[in-house]
C-alpha atoms as a printed R data frame, in Angstrom:
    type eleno elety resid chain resno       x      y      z
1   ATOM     1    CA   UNK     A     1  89.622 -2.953 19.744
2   ATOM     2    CA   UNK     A     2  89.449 -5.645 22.317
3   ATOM     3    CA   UNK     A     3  88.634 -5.243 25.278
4   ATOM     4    CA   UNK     A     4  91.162 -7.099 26.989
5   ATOM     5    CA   UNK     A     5  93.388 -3.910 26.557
6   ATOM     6    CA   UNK     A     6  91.091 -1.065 27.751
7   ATOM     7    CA   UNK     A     7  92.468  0.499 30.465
8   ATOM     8    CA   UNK     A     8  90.787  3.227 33.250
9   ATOM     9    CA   UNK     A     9  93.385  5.884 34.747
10  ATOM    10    CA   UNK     A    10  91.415  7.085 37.828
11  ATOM    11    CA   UNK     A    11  93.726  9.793 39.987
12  ATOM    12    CA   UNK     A    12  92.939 11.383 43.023
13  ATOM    13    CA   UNK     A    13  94.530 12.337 46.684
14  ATOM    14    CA   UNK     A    14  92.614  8.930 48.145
15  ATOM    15    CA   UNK     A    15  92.751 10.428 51.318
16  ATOM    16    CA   UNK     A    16  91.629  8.402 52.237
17  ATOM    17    CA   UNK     A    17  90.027  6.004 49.557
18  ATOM    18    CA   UNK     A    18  86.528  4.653 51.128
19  ATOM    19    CA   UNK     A    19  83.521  2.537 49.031
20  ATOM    20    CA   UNK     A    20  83.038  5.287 47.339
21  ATOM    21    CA   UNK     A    21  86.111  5.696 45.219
22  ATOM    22    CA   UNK     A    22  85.804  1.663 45.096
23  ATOM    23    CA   UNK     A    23  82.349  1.217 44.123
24  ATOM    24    CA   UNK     A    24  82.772  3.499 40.915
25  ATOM    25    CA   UNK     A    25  85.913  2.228 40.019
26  ATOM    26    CA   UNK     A    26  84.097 -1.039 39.232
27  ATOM    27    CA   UNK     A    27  80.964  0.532 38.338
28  ATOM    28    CA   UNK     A    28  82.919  1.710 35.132
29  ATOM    29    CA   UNK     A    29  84.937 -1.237 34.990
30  ATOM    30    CA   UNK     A    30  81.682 -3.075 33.782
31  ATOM    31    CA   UNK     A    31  80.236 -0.112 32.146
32  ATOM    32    CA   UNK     A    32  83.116  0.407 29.901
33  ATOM    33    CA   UNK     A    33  84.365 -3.161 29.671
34  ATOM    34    CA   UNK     A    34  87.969 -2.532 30.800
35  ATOM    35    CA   UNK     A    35  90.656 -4.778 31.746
36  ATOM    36    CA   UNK     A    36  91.555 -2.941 34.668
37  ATOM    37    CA   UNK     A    37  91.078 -0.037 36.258
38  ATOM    38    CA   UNK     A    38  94.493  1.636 37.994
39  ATOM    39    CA   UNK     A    39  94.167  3.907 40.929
40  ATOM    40    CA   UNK     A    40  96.814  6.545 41.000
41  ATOM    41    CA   UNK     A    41  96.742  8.111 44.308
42  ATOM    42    CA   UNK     A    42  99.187 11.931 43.728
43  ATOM    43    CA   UNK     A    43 101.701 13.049 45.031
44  ATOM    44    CA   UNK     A    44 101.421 16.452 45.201
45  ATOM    45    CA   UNK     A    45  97.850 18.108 43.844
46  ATOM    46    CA   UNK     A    46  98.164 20.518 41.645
47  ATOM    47    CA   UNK     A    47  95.045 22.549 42.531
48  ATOM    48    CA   UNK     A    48  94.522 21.853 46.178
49  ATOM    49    CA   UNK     A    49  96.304 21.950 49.619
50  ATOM    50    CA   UNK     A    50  98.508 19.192 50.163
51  ATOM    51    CA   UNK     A    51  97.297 16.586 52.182
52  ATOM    52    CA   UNK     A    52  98.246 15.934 55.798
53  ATOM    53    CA   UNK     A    53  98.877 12.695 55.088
54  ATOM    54    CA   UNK     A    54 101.465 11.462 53.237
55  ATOM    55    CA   UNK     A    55 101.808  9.971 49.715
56  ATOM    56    CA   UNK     A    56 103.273  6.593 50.459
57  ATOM    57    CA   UNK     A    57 100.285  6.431 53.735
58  ATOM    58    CA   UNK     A    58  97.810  7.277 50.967
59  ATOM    59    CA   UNK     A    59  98.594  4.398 48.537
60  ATOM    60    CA   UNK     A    60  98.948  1.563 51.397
61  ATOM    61    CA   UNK     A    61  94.999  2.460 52.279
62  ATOM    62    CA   UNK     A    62  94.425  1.720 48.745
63  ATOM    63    CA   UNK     A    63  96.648 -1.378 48.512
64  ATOM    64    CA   UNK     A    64  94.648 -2.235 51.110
65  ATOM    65    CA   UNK     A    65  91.588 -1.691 49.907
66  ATOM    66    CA   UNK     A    66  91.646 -3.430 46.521
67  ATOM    67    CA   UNK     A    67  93.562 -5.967 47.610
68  ATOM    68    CA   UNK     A    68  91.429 -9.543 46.048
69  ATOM    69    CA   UNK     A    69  89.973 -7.787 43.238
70  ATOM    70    CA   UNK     A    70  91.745 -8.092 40.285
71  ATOM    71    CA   UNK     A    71  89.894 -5.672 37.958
72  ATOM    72    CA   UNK     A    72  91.446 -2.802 40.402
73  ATOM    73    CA   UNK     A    73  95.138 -1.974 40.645
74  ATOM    74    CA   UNK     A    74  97.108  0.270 42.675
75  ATOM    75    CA   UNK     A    75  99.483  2.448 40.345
76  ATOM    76    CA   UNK     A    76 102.015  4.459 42.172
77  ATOM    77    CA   UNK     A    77 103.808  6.374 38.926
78  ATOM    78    CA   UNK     A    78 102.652  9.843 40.550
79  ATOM    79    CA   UNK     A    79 104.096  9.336 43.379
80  ATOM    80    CA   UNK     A    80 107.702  8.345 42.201
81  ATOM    81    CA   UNK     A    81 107.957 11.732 40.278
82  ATOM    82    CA   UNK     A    82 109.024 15.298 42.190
83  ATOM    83    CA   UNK     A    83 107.154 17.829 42.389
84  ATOM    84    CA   UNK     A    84 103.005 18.561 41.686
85  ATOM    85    CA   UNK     A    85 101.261 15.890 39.763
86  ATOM    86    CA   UNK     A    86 100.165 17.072 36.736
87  ATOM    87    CA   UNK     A    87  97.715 15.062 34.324
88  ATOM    88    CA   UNK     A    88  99.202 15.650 30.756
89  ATOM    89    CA   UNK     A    89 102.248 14.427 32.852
90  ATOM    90    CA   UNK     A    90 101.070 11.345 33.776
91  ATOM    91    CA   UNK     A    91  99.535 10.665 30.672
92  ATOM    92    CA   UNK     A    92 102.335 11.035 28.321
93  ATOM    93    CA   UNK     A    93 104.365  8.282 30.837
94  ATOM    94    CA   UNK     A    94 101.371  5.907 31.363
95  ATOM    95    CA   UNK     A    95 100.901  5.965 27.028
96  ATOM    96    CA   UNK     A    96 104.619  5.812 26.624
97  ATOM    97    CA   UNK     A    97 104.116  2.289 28.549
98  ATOM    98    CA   UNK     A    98 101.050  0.969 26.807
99  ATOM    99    CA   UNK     A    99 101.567  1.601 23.361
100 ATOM   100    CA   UNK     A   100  99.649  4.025 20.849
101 ATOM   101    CA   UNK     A   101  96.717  1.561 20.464
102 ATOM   102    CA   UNK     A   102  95.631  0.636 23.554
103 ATOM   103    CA   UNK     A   103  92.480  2.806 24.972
104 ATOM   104    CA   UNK     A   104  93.125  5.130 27.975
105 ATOM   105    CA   UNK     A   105  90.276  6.514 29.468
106 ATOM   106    CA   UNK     A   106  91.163  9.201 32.419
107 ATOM   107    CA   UNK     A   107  88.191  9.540 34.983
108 ATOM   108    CA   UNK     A   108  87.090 12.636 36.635
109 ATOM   109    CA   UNK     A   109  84.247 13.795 38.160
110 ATOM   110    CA   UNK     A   110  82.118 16.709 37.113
111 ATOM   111    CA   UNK     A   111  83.365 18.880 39.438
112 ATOM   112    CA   UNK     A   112  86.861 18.842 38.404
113 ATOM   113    CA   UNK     A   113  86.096 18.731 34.590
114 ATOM   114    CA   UNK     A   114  84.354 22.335 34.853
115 ATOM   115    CA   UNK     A   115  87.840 23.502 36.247
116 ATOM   116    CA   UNK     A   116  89.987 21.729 33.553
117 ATOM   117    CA   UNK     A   117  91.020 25.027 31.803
118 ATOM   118    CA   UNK     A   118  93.318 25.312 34.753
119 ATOM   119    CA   UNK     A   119  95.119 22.366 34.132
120 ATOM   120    CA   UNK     A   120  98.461 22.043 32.601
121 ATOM   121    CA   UNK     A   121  98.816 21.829 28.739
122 ATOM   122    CA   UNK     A   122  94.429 20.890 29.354
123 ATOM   123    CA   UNK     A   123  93.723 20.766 25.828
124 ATOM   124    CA   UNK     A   124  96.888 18.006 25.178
125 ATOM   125    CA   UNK     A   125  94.892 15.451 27.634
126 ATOM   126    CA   UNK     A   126  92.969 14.267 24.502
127 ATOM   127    CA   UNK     A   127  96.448 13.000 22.673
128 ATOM   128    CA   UNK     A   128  96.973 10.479 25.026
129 ATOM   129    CA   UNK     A   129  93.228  9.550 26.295
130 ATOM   130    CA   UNK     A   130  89.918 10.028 26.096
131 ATOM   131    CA   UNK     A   131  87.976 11.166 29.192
132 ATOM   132    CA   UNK     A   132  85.447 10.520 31.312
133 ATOM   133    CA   UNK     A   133  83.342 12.748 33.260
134 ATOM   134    CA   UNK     A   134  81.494 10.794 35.604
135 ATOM   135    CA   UNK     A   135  78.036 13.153 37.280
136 ATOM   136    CA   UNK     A   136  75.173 12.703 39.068
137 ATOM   137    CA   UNK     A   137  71.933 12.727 37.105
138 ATOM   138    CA   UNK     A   138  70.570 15.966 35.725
139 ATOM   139    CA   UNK     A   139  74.244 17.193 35.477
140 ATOM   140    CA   UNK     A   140  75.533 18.485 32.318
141 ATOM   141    CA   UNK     A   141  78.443 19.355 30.228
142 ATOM   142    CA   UNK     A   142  79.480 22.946 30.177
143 ATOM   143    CA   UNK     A   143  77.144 24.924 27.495
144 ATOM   144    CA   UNK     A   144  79.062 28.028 26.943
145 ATOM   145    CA   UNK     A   145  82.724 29.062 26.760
146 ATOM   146    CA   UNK     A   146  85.838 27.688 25.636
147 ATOM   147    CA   UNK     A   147  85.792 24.413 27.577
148 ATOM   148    CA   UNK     A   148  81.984 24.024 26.173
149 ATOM   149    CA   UNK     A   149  83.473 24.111 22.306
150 ATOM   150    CA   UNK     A   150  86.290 21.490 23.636
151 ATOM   151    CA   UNK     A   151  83.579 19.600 25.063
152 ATOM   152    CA   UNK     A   152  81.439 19.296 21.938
153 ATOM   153    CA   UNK     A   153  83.953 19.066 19.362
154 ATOM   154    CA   UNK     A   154  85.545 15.639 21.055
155 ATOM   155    CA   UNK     A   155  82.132 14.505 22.330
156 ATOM   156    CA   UNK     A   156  82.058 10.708 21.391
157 ATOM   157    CA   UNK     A   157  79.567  8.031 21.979
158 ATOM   158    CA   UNK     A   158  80.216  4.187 23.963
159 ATOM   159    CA   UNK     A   159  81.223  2.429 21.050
160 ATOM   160    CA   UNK     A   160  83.392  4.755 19.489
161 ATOM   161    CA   UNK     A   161  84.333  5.475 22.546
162 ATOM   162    CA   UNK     A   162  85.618  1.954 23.254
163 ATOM   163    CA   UNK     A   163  87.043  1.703 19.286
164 ATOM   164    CA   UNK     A   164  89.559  4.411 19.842
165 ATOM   165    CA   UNK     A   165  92.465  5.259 21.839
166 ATOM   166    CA   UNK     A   166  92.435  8.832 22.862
167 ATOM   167    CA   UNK     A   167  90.921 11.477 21.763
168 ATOM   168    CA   UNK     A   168  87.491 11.801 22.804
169 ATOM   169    CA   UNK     A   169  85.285 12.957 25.597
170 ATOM   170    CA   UNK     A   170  82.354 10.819 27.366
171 ATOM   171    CA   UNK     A   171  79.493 11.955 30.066
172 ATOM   172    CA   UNK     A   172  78.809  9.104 32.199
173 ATOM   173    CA   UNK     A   173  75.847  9.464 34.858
174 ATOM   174    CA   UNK     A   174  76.894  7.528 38.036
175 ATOM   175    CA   UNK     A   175  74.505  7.267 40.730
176 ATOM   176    CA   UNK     A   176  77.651  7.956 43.145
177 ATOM   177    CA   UNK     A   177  77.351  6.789 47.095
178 ATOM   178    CA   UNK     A   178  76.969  9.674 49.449
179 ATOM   179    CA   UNK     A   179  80.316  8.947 50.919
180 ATOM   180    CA   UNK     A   180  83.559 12.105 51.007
181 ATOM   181    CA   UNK     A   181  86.912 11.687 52.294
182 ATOM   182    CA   UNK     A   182  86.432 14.974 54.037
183 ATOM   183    CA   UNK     A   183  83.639 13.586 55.702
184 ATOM   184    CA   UNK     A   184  85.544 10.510 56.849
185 ATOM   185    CA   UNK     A   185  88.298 12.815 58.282
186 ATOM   186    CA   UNK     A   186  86.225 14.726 60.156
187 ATOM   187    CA   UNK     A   187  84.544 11.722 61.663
188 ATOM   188    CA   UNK     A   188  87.738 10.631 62.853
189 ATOM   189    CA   UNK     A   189  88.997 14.493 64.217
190 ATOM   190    CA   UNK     A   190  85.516 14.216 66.124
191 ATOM   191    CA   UNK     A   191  86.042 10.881 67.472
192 ATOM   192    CA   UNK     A   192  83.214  9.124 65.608
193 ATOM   193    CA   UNK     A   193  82.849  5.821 63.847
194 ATOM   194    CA   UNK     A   194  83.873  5.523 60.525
195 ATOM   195    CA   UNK     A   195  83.297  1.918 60.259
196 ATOM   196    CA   UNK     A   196  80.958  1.028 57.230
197 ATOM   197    CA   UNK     A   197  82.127  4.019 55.351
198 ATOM   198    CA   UNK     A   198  85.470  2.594 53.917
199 ATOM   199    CA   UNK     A   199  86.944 -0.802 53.565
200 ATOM   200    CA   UNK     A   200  87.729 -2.526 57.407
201 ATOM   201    CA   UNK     A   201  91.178 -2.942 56.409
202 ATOM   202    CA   UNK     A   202  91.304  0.724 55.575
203 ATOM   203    CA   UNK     A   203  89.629  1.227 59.001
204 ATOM   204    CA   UNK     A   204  92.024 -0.445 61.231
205 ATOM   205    CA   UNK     A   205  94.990  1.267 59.219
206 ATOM   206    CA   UNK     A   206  94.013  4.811 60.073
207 ATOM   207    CA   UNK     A   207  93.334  3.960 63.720
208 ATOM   208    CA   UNK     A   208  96.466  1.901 63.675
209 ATOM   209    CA   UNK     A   209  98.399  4.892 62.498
210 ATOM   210    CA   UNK     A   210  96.155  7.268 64.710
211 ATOM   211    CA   UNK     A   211  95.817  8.874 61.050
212 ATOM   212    CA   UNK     A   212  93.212 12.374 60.496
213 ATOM   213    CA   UNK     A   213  93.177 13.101 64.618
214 ATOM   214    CA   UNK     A   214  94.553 16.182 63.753
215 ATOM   215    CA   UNK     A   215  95.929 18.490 61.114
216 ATOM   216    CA   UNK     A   216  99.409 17.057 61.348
217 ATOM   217    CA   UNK     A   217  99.094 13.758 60.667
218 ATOM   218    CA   UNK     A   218 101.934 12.422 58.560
């Protein structure tokens, strides 16, 4: 399959994106020779509080952010549907757009892969993409359970990895900066500097928009 039509899906709330949400985005970019990788900031999480701020805030820091590198995009399909974003959901739209041959590869992080039995419809995510767990070294896949058969019955390597569509599921170990948005919000409730940790233009946006002083930023 070329690799002109690989293509990462990497969701989140972004809120707010900083380097490192950007740094890994490219990291895998290179790693897993895409053409792009599309950041989907969400509308509503499914698992988690809501954040303060809103959607359409969210996705202008990461407009921001990316904005002169063309191997990231800003994709804002989760945030013109109502209601919780779910995965599956997102999928099925993103594959209905692409085609049934071109590679999607969904990224998540370790943390949210041991949860994925909460998910909607979890165990439909491989009809539409593969996915990537992205760890820090020494982490590993689930041994045990339900989620740890999943695991090892669509465990692929790189190149079949990169020769498919959907369908199969990848560890990648990512030496991930030391950087959290929760962290950068409560920099900014404290009144410290948050300069360095995200992109400048992402900097002078929050304080701009007096964004994370408090709980009820909108």
């Amino acid at each position: 399959m070329s690799a002109v039509t690989r293509i990462g899906l990497f969701g989140g709330t972004f809120n707010p994106v900083h380097h490192g949400h950007l740094r890994l985005a490219l990291d895998l970019v290179e790693t897993l020779t895409l053409a792009e990788m599309r950041l989907l900031p969400c509308h509503l999480p499914a698992h988690r509080q809501e954040p303060a701020v809103s959607a359409a805030r969210r996705a202008e820091m990461v407009r921001l952010a990316i904005a002169g590198e063309p191997a990231l995009r800003l994709d804002t399909l989760e945030l013109e549907r109502e209601g919780p974003s779910y995965t599956v959901d997102t999928l099925q739209i993103v594959r209905r757009q692409v085609g049934a041959e071109v590679p999607l590869l969904w990224v998540l992080g370790a943390d949210a892969y041991a949860g994925l039995e909460r998910w909607k419809d979890w165990q439909q995510l491989l009809d539409y993409a593969h996915l990537v767990v992205v760890a820090r070294p020494g982490w590993t896949l689930p041994q045990t359970g339900k989620l740890a058969a999943f695991t090892q019955r669509h465990a692929l390597r790189l190149e079949e990895f990169k020769a498919q569509p959907a369908g199969g599921i990848m560890q990648l170990e990512s030496r991930l900066l030391d950087i959290s948005a929760t962290q950068i919000r409560t920099k900014v409730a404290q009144g410290r500097s948050i300069r360095y940790l995200l992109p400048e233009p992402v900097h002078q946006y929050i304080a701009e928009h007096h964004l994370y002083r408090d709980e009820q930023t909108v």
